[in-house]
GUMAR-740492 format. One record per atom (N, C-alpha, C): y, z, x; residue in one letter; atom name; residue number from 1. Coordinates in steps of 0.001 Angstrom, whole numbers. Example, Ala and Ser with C-alpha at 12.3 -4.5 7.8 and 13.67 -1.06 7.14 Angstrom:
# GUMAR-740492
@c2 = -5690, c3 = 7800, c1 = 13190, resn = A, name = N, resi = 1;
@c2 = -4500, c3 = 7800, c1 = 12300, resn = A, name = CA, resi = 1;
@c2 = -3300, c3 = 7800, c1 = 13200, resn = A, name = C, resi = 1;
@c2 = -2250, c3 = 7080, c1 = 12850, resn = S, name = N, resi = 2;
@c2 = -1060, c3 = 7140, c1 = 13670, resn = S, name = CA, resi = 2;
@c2 = 30, c3 = 7870, c1 = 12900, resn = S, name = C, resi = 2;
***
This chain:
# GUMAR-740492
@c2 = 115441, c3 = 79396, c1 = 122446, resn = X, name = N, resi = 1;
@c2 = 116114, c3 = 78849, c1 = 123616, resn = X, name = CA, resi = 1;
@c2 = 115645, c3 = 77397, c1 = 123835, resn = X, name = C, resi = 1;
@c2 = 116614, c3 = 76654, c1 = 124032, resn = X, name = N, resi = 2;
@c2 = 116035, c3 = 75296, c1 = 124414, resn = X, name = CA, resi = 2;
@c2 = 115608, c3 = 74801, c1 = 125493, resn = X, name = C, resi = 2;
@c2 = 115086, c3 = 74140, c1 = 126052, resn = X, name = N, resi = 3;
@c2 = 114162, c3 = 74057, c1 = 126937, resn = X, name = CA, resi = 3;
@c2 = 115128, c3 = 72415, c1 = 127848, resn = X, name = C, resi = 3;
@c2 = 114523, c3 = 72428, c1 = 128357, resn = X, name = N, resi = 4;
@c2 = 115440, c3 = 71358, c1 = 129373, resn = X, name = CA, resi = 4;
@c2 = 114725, c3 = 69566, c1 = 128574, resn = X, name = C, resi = 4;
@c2 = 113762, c3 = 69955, c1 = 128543, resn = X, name = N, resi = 5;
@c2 = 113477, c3 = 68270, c1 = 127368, resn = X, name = CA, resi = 5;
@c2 = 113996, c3 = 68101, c1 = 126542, resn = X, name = C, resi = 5;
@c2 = 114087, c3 = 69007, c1 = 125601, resn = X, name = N, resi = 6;
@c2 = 115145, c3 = 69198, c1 = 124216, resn = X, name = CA, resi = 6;
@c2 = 116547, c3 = 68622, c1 = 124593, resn = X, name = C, resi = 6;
@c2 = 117403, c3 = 69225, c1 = 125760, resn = X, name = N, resi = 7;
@c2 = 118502, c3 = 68991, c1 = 126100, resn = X, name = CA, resi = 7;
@c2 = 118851, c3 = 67670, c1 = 126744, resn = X, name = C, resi = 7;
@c2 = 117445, c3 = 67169, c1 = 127111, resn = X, name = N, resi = 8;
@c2 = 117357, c3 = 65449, c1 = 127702, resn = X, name = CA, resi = 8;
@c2 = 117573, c3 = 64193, c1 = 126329, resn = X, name = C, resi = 8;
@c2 = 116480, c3 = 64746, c1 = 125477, resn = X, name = N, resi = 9;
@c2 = 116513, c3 = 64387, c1 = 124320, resn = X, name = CA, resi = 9;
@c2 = 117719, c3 = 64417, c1 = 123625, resn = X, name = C, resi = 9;
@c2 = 118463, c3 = 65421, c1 = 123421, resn = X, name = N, resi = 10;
@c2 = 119553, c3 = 65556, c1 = 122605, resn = X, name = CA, resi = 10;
@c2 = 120673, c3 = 64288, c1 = 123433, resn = X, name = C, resi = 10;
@c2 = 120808, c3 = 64874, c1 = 124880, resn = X, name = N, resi = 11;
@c2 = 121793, c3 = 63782, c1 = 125171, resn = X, name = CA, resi = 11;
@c2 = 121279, c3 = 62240, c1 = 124987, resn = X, name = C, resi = 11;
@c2 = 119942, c3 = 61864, c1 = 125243, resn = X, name = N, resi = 12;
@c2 = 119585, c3 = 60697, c1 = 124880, resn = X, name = CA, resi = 12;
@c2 = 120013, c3 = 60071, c1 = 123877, resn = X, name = C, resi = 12;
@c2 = 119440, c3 = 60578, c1 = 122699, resn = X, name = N, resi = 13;
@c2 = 119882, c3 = 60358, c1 = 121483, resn = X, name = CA, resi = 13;
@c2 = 121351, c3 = 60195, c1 = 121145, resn = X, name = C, resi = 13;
@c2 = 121977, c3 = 60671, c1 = 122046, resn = X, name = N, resi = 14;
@c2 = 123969, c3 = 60785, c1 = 121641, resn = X, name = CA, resi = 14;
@c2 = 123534, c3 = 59419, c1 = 122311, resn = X, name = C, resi = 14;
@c2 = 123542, c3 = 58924, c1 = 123560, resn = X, name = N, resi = 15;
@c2 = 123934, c3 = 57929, c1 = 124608, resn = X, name = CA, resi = 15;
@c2 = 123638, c3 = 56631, c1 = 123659, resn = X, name = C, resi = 15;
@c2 = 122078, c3 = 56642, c1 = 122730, resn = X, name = N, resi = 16;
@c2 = 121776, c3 = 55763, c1 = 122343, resn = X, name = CA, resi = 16;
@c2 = 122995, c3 = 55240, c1 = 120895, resn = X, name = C, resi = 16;
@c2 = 123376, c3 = 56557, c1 = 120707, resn = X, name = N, resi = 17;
@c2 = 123919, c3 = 56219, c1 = 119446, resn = X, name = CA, resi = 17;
@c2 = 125573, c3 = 55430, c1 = 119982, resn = X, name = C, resi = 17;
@c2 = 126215, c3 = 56434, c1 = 121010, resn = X, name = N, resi = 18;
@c2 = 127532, c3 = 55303, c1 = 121028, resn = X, name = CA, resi = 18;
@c2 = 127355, c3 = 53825, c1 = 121874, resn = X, name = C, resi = 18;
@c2 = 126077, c3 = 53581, c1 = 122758, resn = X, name = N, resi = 19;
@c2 = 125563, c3 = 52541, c1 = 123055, resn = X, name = CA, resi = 19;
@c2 = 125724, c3 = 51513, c1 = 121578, resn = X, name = C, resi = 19;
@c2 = 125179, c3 = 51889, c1 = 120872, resn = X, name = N, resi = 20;
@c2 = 125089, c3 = 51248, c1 = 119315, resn = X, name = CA, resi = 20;
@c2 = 126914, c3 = 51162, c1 = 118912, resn = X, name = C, resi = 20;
@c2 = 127096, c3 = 51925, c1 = 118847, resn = X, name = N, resi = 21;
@c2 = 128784, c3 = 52244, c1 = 118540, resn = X, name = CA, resi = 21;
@c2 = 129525, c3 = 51294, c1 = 119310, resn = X, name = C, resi = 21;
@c2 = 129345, c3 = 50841, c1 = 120516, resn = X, name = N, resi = 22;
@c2 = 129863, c3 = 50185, c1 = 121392, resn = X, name = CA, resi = 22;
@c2 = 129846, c3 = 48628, c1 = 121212, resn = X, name = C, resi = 22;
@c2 = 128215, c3 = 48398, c1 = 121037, resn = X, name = N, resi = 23;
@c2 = 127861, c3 = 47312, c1 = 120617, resn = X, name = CA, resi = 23;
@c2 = 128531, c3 = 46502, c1 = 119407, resn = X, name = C, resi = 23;
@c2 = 128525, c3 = 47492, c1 = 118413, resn = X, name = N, resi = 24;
@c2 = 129151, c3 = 47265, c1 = 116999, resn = X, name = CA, resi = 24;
@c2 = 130619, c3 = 47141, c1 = 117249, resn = X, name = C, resi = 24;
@c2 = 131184, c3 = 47636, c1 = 117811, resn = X, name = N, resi = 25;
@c2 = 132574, c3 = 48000, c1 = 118362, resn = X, name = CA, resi = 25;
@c2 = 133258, c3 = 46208, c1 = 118316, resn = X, name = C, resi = 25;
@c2 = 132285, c3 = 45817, c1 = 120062, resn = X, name = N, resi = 26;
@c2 = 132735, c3 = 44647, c1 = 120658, resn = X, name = CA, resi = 26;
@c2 = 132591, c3 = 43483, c1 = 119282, resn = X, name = C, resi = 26;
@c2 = 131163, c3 = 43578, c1 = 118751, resn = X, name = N, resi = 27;
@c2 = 130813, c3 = 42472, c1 = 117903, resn = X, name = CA, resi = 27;
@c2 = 132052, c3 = 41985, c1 = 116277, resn = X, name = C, resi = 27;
@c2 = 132745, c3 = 43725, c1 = 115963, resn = X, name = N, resi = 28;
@c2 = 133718, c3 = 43257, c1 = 115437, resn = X, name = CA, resi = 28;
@c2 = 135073, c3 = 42824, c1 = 115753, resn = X, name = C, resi = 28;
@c2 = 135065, c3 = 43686, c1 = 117020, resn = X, name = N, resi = 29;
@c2 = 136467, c3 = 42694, c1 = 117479, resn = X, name = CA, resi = 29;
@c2 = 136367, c3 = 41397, c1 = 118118, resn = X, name = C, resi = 29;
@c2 = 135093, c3 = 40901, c1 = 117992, resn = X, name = N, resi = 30;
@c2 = 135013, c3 = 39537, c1 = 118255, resn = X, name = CA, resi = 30;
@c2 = 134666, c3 = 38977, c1 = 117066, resn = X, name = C, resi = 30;
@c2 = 135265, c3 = 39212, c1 = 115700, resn = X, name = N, resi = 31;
@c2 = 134471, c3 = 38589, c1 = 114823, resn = X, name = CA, resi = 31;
@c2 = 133735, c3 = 38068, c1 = 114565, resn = X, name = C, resi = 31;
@c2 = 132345, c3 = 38656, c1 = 115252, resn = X, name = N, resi = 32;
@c2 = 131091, c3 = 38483, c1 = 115190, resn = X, name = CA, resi = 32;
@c2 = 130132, c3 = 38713, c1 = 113653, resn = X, name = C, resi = 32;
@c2 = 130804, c3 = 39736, c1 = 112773, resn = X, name = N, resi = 33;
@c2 = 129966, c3 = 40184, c1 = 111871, resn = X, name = CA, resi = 33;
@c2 = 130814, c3 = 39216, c1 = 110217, resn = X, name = C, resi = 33;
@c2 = 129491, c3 = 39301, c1 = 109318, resn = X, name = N, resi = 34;
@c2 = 130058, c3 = 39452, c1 = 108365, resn = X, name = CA, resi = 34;
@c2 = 130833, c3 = 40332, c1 = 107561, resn = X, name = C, resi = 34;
@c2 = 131480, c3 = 40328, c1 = 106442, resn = X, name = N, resi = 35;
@c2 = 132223, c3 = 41116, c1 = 105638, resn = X, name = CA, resi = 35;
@c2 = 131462, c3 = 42485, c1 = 105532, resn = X, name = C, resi = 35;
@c2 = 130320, c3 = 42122, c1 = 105298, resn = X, name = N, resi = 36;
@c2 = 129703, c3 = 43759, c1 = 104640, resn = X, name = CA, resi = 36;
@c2 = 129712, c3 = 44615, c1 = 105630, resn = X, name = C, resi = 36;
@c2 = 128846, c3 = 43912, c1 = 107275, resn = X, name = N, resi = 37;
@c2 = 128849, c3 = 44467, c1 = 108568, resn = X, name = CA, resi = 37;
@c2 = 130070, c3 = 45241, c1 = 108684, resn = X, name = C, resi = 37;
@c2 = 131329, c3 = 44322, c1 = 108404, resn = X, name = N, resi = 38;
@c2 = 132610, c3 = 44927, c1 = 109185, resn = X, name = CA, resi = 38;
@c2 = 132851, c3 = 46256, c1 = 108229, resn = X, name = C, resi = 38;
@c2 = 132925, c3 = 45957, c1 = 107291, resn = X, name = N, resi = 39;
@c2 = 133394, c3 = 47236, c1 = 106540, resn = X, name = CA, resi = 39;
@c2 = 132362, c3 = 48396, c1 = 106664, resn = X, name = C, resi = 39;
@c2 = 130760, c3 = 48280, c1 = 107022, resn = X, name = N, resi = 40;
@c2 = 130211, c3 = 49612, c1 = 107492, resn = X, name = CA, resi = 40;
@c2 = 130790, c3 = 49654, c1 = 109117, resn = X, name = C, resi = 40;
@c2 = 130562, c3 = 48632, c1 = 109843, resn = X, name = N, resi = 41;
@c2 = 131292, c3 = 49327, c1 = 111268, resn = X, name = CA, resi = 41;
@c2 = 132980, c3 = 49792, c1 = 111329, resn = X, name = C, resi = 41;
@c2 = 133536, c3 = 49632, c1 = 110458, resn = X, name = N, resi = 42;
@c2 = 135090, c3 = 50684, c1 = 110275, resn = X, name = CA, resi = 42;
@c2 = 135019, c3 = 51583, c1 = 110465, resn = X, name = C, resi = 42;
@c2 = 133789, c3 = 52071, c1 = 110095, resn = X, name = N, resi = 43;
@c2 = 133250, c3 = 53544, c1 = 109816, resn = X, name = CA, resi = 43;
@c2 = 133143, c3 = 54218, c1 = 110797, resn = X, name = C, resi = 43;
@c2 = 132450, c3 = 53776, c1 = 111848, resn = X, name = N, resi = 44;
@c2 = 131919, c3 = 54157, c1 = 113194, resn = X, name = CA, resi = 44;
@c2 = 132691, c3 = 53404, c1 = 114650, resn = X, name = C, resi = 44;
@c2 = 133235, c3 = 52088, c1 = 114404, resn = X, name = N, resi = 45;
@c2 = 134177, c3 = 51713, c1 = 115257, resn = X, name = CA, resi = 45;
@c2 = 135136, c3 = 52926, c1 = 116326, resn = X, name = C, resi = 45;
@c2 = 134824, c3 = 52186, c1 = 117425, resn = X, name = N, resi = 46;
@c2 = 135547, c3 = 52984, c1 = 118830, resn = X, name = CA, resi = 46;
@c2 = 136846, c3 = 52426, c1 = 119270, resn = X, name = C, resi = 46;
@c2 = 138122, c3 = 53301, c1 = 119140, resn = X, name = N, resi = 47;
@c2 = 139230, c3 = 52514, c1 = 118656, resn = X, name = CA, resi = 47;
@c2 = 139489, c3 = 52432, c1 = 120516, resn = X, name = C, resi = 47;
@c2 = 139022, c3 = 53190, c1 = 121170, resn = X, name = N, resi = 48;
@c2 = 139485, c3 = 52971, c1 = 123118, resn = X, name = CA, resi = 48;
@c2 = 138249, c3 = 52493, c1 = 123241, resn = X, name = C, resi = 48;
@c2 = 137268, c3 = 51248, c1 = 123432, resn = X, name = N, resi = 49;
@c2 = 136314, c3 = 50753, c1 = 124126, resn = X, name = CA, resi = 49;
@c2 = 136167, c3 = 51167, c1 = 125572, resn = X, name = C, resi = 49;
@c2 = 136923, c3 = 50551, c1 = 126666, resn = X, name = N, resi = 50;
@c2 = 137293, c3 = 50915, c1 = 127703, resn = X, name = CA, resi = 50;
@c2 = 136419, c3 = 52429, c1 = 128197, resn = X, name = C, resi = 50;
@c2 = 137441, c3 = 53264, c1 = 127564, resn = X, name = N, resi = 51;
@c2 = 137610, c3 = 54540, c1 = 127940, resn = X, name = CA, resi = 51;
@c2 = 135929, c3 = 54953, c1 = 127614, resn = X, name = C, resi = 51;
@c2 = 135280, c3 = 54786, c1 = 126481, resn = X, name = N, resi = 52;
@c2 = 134093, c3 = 54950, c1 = 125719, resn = X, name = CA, resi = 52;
@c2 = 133579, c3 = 54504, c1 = 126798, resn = X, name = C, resi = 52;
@c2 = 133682, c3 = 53074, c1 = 127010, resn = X, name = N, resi = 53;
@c2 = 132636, c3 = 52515, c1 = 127694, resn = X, name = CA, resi = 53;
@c2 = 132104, c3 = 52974, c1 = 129134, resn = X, name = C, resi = 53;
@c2 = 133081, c3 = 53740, c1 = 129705, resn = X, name = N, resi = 54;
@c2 = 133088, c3 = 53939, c1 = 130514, resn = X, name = CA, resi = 54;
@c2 = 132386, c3 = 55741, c1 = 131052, resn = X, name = C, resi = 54;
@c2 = 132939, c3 = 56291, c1 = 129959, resn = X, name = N, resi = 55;
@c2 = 131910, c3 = 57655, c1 = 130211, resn = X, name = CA, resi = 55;
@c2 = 130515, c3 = 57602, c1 = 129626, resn = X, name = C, resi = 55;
@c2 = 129901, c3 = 56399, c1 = 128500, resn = X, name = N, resi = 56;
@c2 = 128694, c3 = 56308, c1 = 128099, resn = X, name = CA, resi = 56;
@c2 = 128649, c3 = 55519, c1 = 129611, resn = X, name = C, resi = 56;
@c2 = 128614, c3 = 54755, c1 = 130757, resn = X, name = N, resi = 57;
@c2 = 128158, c3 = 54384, c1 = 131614, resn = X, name = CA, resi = 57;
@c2 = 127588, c3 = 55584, c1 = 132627, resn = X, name = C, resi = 57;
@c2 = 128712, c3 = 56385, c1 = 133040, resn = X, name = N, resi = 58;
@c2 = 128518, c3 = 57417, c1 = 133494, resn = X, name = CA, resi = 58;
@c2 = 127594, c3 = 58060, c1 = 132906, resn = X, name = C, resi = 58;
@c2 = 127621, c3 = 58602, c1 = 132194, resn = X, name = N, resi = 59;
@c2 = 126582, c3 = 59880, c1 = 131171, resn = X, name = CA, resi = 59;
@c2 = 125057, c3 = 58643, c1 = 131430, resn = X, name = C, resi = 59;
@c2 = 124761, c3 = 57451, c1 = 131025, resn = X, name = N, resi = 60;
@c2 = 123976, c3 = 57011, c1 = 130998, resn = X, name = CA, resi = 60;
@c2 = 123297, c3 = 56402, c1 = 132727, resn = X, name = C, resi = 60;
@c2 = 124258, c3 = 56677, c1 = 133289, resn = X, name = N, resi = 61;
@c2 = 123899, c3 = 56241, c1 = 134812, resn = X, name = CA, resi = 61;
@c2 = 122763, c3 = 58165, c1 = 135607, resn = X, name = C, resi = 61;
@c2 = 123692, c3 = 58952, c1 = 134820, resn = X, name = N, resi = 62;
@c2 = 122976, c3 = 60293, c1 = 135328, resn = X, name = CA, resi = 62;
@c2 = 121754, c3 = 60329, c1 = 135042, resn = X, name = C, resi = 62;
@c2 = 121701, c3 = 59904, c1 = 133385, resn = X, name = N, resi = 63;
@c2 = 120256, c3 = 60282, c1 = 132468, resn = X, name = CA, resi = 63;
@c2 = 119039, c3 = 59548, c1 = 133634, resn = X, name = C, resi = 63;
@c2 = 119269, c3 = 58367, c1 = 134110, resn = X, name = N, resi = 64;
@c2 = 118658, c3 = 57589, c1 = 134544, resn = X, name = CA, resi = 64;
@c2 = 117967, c3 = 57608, c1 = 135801, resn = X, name = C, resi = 64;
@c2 = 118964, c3 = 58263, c1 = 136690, resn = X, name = N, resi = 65;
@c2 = 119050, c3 = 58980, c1 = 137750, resn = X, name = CA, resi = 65;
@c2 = 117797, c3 = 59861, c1 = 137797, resn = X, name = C, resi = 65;
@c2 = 118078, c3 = 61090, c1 = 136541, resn = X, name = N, resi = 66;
@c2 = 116942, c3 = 62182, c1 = 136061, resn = X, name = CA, resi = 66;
@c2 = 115280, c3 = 61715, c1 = 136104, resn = X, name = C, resi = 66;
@c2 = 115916, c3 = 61194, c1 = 135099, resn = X, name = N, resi = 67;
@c2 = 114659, c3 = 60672, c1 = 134500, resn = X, name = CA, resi = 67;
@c2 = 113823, c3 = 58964, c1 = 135032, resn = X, name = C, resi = 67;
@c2 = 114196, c3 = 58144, c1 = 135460, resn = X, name = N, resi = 68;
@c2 = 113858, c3 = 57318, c1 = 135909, resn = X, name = CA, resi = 68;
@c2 = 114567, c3 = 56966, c1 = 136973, resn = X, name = C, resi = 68;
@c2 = 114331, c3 = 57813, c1 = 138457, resn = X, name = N, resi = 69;
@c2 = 115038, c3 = 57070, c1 = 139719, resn = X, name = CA, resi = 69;
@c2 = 114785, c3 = 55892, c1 = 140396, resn = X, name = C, resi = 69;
@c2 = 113097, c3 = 55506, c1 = 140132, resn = X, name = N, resi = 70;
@c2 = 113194, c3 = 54779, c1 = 140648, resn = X, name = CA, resi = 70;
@c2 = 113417, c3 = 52823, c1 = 139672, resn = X, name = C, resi = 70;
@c2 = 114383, c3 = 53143, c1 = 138826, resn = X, name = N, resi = 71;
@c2 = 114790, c3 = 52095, c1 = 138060, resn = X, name = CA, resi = 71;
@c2 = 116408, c3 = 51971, c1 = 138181, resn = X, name = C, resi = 71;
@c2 = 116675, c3 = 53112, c1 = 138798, resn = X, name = N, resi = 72;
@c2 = 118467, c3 = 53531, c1 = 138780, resn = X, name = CA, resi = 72;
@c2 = 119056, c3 = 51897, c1 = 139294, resn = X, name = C, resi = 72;
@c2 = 118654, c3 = 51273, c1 = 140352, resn = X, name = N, resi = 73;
@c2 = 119356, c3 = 50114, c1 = 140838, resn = X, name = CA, resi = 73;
@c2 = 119392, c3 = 49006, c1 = 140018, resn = X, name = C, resi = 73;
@c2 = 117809, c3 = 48808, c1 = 138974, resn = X, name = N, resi = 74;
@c2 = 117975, c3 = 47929, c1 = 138093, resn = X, name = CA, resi = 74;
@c2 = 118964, c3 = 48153, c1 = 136978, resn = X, name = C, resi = 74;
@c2 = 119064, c3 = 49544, c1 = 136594, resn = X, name = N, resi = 75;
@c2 = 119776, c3 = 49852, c1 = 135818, resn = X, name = CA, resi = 75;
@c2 = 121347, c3 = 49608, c1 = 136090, resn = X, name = C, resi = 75;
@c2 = 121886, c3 = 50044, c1 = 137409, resn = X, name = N, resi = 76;
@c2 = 123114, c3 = 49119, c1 = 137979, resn = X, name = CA, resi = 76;
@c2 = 123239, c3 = 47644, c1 = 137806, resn = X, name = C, resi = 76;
@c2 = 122722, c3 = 46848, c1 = 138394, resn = X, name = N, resi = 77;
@c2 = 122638, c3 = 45781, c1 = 138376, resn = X, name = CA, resi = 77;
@c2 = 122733, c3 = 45029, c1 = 137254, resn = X, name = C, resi = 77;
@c2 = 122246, c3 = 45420, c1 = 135988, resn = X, name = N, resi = 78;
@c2 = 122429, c3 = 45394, c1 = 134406, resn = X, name = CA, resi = 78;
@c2 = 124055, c3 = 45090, c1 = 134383, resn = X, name = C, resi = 78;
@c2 = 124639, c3 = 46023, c1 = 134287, resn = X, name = N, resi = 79;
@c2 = 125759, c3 = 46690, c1 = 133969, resn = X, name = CA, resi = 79;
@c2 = 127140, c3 = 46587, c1 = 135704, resn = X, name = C, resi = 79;
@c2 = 126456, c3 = 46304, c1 = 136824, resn = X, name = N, resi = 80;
@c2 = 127330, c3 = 45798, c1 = 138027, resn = X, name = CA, resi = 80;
@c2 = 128104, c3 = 44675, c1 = 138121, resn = X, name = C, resi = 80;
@c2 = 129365, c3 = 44062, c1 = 138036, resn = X, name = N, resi = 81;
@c2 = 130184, c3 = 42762, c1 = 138282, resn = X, name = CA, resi = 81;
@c2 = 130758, c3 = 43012, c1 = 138938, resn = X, name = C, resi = 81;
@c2 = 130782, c3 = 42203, c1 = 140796, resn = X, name = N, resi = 82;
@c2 = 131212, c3 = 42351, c1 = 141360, resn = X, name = CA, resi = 82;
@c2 = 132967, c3 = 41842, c1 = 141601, resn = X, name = C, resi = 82;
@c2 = 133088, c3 = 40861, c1 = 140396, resn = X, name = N, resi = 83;
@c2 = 134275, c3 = 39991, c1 = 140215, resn = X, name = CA, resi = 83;
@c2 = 134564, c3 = 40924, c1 = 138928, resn = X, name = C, resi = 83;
@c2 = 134227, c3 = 41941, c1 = 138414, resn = X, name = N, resi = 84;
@c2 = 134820, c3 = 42436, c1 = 137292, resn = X, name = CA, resi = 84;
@c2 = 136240, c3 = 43442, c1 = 137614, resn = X, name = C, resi = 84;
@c2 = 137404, c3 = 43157, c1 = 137459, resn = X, name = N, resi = 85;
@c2 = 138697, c3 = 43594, c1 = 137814, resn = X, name = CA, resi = 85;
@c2 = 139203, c3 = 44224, c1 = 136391, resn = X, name = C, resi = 85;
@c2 = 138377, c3 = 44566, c1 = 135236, resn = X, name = N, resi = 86;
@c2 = 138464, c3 = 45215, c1 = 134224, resn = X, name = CA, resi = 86;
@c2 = 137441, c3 = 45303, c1 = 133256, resn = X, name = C, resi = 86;
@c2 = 137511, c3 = 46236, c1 = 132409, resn = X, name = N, resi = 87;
@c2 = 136378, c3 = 46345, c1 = 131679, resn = X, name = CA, resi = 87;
@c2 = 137067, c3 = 45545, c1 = 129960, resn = X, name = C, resi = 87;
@c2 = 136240, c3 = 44777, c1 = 130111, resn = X, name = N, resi = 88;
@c2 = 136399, c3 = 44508, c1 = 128652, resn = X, name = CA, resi = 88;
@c2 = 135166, c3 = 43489, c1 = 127845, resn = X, name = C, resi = 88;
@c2 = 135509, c3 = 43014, c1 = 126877, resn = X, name = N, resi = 89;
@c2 = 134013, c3 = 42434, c1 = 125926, resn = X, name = CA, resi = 89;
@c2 = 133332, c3 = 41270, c1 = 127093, resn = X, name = C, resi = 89;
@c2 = 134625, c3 = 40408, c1 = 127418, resn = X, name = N, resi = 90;
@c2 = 133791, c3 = 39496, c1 = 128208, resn = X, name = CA, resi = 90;
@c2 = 133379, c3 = 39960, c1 = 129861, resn = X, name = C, resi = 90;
@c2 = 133496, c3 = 40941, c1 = 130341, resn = X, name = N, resi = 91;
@c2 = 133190, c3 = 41698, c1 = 131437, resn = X, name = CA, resi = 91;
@c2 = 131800, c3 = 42590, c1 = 130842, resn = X, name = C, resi = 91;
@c2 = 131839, c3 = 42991, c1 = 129689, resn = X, name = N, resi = 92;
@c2 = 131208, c3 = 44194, c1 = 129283, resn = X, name = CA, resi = 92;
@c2 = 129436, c3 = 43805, c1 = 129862, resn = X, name = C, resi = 92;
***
């Protein structure tokens, strides 16, 4: 049976990975990378950013919550634009 750390861990580890996914995401549709980069991020590329971006915020706003409350506001504030009227690379 798994234990409730295990299950912190496991989601961690997902959050960190499409965090990464996300990252890689924006950097090729901004033709940020070289040739070799782009053709391994094809691989893993997030074809709805947006939508992604937006439940790894959520999912990653809870973890934070859990596990570090009293950082939750810095952790907003990161990631808060008060002039942001959409989510996208240059909002992100």
């Amino acid at each position: 049976m798994a234990s409730n750390l295990d299950k912190f861990r496991k989601d961690l580890e997902k959050l960190i990975k499409t965090a990464d996914q996300l990252y890689f995401t924006m950097a090729y549709d901004l033709d940020l990378l070289n040739e070799d980069a782009k053709k391994e991020v094809e691989k893993i590329r997030i074809s709805n950013f947006k939508g992604a971006y937006e439940k790894w915020y959520t999912e990653a706003l809870y973890v934070v919550k859990q596990i570090l409350p009293e950082r939750l506001d810095d952790f907003v504030k990161l990631y808060k634009n008060d002039k942001r009227k959409e989510v996208d690379y240059s909002t992100y």
